[in-house]
N, C-alpha and C positions, 0 to 999 in steps of 0.2 A: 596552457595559454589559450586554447580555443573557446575554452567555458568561462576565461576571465580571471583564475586565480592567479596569473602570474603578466604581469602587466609590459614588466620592462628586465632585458638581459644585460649583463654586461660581458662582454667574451674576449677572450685574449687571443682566439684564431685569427688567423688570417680566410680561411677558405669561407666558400657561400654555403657550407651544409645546410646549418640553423635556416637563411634562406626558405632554400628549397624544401626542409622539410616542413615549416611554415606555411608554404604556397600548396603545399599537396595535402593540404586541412582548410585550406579554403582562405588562407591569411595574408595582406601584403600587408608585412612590417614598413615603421618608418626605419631605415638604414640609417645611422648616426658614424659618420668621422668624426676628427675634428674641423676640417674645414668647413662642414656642414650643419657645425651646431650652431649656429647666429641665424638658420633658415628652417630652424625644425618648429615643427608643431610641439604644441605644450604637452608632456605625459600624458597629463590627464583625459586629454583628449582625442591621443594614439590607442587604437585598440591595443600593439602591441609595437615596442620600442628597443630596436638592437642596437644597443652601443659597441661598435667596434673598435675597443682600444688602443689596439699596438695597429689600427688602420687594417685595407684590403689587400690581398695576396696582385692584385695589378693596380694597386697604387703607390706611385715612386715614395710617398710619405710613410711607409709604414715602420713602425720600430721592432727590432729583433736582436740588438747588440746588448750587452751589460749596459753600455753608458747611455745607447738609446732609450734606455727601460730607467734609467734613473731618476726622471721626470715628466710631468705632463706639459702641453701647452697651457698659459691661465684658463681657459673659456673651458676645455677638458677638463680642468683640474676643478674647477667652481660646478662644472654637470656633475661630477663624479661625486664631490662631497654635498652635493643635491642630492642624488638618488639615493646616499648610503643612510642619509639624515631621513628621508621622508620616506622609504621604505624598508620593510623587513628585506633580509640577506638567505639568499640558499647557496652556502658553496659547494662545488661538485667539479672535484678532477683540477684542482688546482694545489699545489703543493707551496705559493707562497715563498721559493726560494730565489727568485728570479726576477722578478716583479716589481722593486724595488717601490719606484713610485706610486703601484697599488697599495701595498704595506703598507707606504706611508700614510697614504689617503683615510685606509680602515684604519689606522692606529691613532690618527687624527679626532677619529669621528667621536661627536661627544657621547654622554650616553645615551644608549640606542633606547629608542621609543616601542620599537617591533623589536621580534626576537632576531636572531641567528642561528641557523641550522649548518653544520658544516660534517656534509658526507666524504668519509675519508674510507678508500680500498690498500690497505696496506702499512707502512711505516709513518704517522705526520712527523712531518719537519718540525725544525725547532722552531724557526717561527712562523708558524703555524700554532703552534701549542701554546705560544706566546699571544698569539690573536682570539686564539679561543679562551684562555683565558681571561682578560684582559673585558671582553665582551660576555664572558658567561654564556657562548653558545654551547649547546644541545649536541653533541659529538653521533655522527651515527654512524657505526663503523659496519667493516666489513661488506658493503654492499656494492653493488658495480651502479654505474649511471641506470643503468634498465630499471634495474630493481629497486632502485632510491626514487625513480619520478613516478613508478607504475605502483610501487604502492603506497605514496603519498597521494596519486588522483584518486585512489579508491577509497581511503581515506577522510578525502575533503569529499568527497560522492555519499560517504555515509553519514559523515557528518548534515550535509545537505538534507540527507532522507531522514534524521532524528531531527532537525531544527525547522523543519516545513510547516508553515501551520497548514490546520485539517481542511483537507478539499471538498468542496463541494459536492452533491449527489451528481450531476451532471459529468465534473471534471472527473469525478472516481470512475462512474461507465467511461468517458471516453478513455481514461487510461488504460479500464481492462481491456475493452477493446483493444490498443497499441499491443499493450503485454500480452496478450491470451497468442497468437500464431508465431511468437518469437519463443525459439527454446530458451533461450540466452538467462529471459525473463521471469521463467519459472517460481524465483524464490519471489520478485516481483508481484505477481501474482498472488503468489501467498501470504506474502505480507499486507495486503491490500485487504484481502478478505478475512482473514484473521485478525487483525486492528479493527475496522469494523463491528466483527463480533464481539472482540471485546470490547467497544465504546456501548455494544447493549448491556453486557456480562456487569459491566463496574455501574452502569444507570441502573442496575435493578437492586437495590436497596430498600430496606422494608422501609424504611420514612419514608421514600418515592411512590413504591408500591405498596402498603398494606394492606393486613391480612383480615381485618375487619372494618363496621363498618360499613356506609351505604355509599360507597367505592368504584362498584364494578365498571359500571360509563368511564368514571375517569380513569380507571387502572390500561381496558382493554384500548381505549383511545390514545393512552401514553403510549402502550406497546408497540401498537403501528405506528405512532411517530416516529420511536428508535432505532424501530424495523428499516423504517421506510429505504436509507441507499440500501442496506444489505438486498433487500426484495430486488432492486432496480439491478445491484451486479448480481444476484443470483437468476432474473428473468434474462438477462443478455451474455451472463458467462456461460450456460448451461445450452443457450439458443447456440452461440459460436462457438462451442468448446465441440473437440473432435474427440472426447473421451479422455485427453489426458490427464485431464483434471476429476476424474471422478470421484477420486478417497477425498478432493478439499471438498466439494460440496456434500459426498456423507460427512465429514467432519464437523459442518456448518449446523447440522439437525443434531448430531451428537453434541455437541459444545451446547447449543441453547437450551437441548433439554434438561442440563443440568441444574438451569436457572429452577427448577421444583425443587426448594430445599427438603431434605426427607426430614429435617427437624424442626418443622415451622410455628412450634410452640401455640399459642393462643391462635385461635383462626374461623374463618367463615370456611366453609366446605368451597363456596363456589368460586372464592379468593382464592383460594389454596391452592387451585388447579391451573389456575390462570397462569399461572408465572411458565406453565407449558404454550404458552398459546404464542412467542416470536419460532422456538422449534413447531407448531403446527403450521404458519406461516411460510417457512424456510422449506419446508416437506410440500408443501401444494406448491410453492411457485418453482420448486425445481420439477418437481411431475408435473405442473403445467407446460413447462418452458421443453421439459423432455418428449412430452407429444410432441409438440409442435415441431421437434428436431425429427421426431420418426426414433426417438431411443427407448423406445420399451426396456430394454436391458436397465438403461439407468433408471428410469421408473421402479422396475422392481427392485433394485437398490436400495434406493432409498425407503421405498416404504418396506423393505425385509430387514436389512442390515446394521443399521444403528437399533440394536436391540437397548431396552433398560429394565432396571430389576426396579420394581417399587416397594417402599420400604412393609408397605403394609400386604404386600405378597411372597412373601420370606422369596423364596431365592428363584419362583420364579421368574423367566426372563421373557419381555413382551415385545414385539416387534412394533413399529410406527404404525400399522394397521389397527395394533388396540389402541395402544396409549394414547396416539396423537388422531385418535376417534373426535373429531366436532364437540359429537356429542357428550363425551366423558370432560371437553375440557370449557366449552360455552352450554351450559344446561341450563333447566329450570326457566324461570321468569327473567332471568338477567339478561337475554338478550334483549327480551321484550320490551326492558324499562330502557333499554340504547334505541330502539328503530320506533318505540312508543312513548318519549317520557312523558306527554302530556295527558297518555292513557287513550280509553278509547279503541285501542284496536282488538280487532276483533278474531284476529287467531294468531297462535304462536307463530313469531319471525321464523323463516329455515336460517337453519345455521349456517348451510352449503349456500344461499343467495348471498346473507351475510359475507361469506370468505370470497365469494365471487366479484362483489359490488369492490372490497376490501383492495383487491388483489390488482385489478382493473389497470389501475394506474401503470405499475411497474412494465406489464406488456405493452406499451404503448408502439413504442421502437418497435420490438419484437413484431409484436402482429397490430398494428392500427387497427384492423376488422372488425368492430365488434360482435360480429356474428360469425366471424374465424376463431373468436376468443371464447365466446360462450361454448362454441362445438368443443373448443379443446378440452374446456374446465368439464365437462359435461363428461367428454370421452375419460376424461383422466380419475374423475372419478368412479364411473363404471370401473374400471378396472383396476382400481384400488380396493373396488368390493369384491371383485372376481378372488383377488389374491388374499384378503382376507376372509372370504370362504375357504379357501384352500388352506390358510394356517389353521382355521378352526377345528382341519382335520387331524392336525398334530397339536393338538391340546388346546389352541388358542380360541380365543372370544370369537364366534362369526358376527359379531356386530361390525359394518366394516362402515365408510366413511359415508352419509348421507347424500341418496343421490337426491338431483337437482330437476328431471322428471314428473316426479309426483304432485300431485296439488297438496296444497296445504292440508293441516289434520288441527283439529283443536287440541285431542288429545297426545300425540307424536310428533308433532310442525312438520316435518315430510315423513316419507317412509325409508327406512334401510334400506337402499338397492342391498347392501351385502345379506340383511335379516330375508328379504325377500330373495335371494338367489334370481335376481333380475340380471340380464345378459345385456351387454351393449348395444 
């Protein structure tokens, strides 16, 4: 009743429970007698509407005998087959042997336009079985009142979260924000940011992105657009998050690096690599967003732990420090022909300015500074090279992520903090 799925009751009590339980959710029902229905507000226009039929426990009018239950007043009896007409039925905890004049009223009703639900704990009466039939309602047995309303809300709650249409970048941060410090929230959470990723996962289609072709401008410019919320909840869920979330944001660099098919059939070398570059994205802005927390831990995380095998390395396995290298996945002139299409420039773009300029947006929130932001991208990468020097010692490439330091090079666009063993 408080979220709106259930509008109007009908009750055969006498006591105020419904009432009261009503008011301690925030609710003043319109209270319906019969002497009181020639002064009521219209349905539709009562947030919530309790029809009290056999009247209130200190009202001289109430009915409670066989012959008082026999029938209604007219002005009752024309609400009653009002409500039963223009609204769906849930019954719960009524047995229909007593009742007389309700019977008659549902037995009256022509056919029902809404369904009927009728929660029955125990033996139904015969007519009862008689109404259920009659109306083709839905029988739900065995369940107590608790268990029949608590998990029909869950229910119409789920149903809510598959029929939403898709939120906006904005409204998605502000919800992880709500979700991220509520345990409650958790799967919340992860639904959010796994929907997300797959609304990149299902847009990468070779028709969208293909693998040949003078492509690259528009391939790596679709990417960051698909990217784009994901960047925005991975720069403010990684900034607010106390760690509990860490396996979903490794998750998030696992899942996109998949998008490199190992079977890409016909292809451009520098197209081919690209479909790495939403997981190259995903890996900086949460090691960006992890400086800026003071999470080193989570940083080497991610750049260690979603390891991958590629196909043309039989079964070695490579940590985000090779694979998701700048440089192995925006190479050659291709960036050149995005930051130069007109030509004319006169030294190779860095790739690490590139991911920098790229990324900019999503810390807005996070860090407004842009010279809080520069220090971080700057810090985060030194120390992405540190740690891949250190894999290099256990068999891995020390080619590690371009730092952002160096001057430009005609022949190398910067130089390898990780190649140079440069320190922060």
């Amino acid at each position: 009743m408080k979220r709106g799925s259930i509008r109007v009751i009908l009750t055969t009590n006498f006591d105020r429970l419904m009432e009261r339980a009503l008011e301690e959710v925030g609710i003043s029902p319109q209270v319906i007698r019969d002497h009181q229905i020639a002064s009521m507000k219209p349905l539709v226009h009562s947030q919530v509407t309790l029809i009290k039929l056999h009247g209130d426990y200190a009202d001289l009018q109430q009915r409670n005998t066989v012959d008082e239950l026999e029938d209604y007043p007219p002005a009752q009896q024309e609400l009653l087959e009002r409500v039963l007409d223009e609204y769906g039925l849930i019954v719960c905890g009524w047995s229909a042997e007593w009742d007389k004049a309700l019977v008659t009223a549902i037995e009256g009703t022509r056919s029902r336009r809404y369904p009927m639900f009728w929660g029955q704990f125990g033996q139904m009466s015969e007519t009862a079985r008689r109404l259920v039939t009659q109306h083709s309602a839905a029988v739900i047995d065995g369940l107590t009142a608790d268990d029949l309303f608590t998990d029909f809300e869950h229910r119409v709650e789920a149903l809510d979260r598959m029929t939403v249409a898709p939120v906006t970048r904005d409204t998605a941060v502000a919800q992880l924000k709500r979700f991220l410090p509520d345990p409650i929230r958790r799967i919340e959470v992860r639904d959010l940011i796994d929907q997300t990723v797959s609304h990149i996962v299902n847009n990468a289609s070779r028709d969208r992105y293909p693998l040949t072709g003078t492509v690259f401008a528009q391939n790596i410019r679709s990417y960051r657009a698909d990217c784009d919320t994901l960047l925005h909840l991975l720069a403010n869920g990684v900034f607010h998050d106390d760690g509990t979330y860490d396996d979903l944001w490794q998750r998030v660099v696992e899942r996109l690096n998949r998008l490199r098919d190992s079977d890409a059939g016909h292809h451009t070398e520098v197209l081919e690599k690209l479909p790495q570059y939403p997981a190259l994205l995903a890996a900086f802005t949460a090691g960006i967003a992890a400086v800026l927390r003071h999470r080193d831990d989570l940083l080497v995380r991610v750049l260690t732990q979603p390891v991958w095998s590629p196909s043309f390395a039989g079964s070695q396995r490579q940590t985000p420090t090779v694979y998701l290298n700048p440089v192995r996945i925006i190479y050659g002139n291709s960036i050149d022909e995005v930051c130069h299409p007109e030509g004319g420039g006169t030294y190779k773009y860095p790739q690490s300015h590139w991911l920098r300029e790229e990324l900019r947006e999503p810390f807005r929130l996070v860090e407004p500074d842009d010279t809080a932001y520069t220090a971080a991208f700057h810090r985060f990468e030194s120390l992405a090279s540190l740690i891949a020097l250190d894999n290099a010692t256990h068999g891995q490439s020390a080619h590690g992520p371009q730092g952002t330091n160096s001057r430009p090079s005609h022949s190398t666009g910067t130089r390898s903090a990780g190649r140079r063993g440069r320190r922060p």
